[in-house]
N, C-alpha and C positions, 0 to 999 in steps of 0.2 A: 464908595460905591453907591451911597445911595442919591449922588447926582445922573445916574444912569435910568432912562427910563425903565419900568416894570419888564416890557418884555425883552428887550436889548439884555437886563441882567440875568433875567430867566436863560435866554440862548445864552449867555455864556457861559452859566451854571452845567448849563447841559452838554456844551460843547466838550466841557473841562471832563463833566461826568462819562462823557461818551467815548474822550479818548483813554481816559484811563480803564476803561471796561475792557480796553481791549488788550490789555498788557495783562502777562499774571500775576497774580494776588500779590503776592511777598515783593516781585521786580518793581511792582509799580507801589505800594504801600512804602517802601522803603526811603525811596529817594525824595518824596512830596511830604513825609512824616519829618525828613533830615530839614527841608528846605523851608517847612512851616514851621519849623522848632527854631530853629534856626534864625529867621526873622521875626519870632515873639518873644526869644532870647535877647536877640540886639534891641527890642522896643522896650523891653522889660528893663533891662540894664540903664539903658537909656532914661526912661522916666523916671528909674533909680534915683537915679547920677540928680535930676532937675530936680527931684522933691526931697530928697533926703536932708538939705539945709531949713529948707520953710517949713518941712515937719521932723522929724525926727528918722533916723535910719531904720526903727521899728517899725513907724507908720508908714513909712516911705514905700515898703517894701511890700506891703498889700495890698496897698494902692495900685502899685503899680502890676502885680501879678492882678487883680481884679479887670483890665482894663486888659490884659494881656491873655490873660486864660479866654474870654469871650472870645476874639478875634481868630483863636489860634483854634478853640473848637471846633468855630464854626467855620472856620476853612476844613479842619481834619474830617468833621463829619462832610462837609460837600465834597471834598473834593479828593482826600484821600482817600477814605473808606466809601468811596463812592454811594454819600447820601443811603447808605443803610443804617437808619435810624430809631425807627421804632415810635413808641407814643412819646406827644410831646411831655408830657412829664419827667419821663424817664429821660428825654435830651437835659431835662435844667436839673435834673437829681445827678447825671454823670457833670455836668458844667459846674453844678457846686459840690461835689466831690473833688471835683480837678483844684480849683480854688483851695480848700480846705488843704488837701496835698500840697500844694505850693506854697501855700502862705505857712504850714505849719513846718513843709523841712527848710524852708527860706528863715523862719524866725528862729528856729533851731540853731541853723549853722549860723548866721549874725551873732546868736547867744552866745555858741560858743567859742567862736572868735575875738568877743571881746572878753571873754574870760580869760583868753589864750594870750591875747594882745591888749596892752592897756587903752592905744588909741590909736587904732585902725583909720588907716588910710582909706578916703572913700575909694580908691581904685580898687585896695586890696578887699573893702566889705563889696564892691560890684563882683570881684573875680571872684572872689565865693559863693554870691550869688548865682553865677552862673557856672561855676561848677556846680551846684545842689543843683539847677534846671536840667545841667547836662544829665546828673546819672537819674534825674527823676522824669527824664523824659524816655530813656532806655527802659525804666518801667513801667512808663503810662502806653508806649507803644506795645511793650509785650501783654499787658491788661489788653487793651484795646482790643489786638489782635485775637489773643485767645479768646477772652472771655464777652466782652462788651458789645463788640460786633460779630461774635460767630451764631449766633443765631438766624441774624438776619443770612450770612450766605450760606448755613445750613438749609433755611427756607429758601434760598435762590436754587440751591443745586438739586429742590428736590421736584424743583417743577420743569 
């Protein structure tokens, strides 16, 4: 994206932000939370799969969620939860929370699976992988939802 000029990306930004505004909360949060998880799931697996020989299935694997939590953020905050955001501080204090959550129930479940398995298939350490994203993303949406961004459309709904 960042081959698109300044204003061309701003208008899309705002396009994205303007039709989602118009759908209800939960109808339109739902399906752009499934469809950005979803493509930062398959990047994340992916990068997996490429780096897990030249470094190691440990390293690999927060490498690749570090490269993958930024993208997937900052699509959620623009374009899901339609750019209610708040200071930027607090944007890079929830983007390395998200980080930290993934990289720590990602190193987790690898943990335990090689406990479980003596010599995991890099398919079977991917599909773990994204099983953890799967049910850690049904909780980073319910955070969000509730807690993360309800302030900002509490201040929407009171003006």
């Amino acid at each position: 994206m960042s081959c698109v000029p300044g204003r061309a990306r701003a208008a899309v930004w705002e396009l994205a932000r303007s039709c989602a505004r118009e759908q209800p909360d939960l109808a339109r949060h739902v399906p752009l939370y499934v469809l950005g998880g979803a493509v930062s799931t398959g990047l994340q697996a992916l990068l997996f799969l490429l780096l897990r020989d030249p470094l190691t299935p440990a390293a690999a694997n927060p490498v690749a969620i570090a490269v993958t939590t930024v993208l997937n953020t900052e699509l959620h905050r623009r374009i899901t939860f339609a750019d209610v955001t708040g200071p930027r501080a607090r944007q890079h204090l929830q983007t390395v929370g998200t980080f930290l959550f993934y990289a720590c129930a990602g190193t987790a479940a690898l943990g335990l699976l090689h406990l479980l398995a003596e010599r995991p298939s890099p398919t079977t350490e991917t599909a773990v992988l994204v099983a953890t994203s799967l049910v850690g993303g049904v909780v980073r949406f319910l955070v969000l939802r509730s807690w993360v961004f309800v302030w900002s459309r509490d201040s929407e709904a009171a003006r």
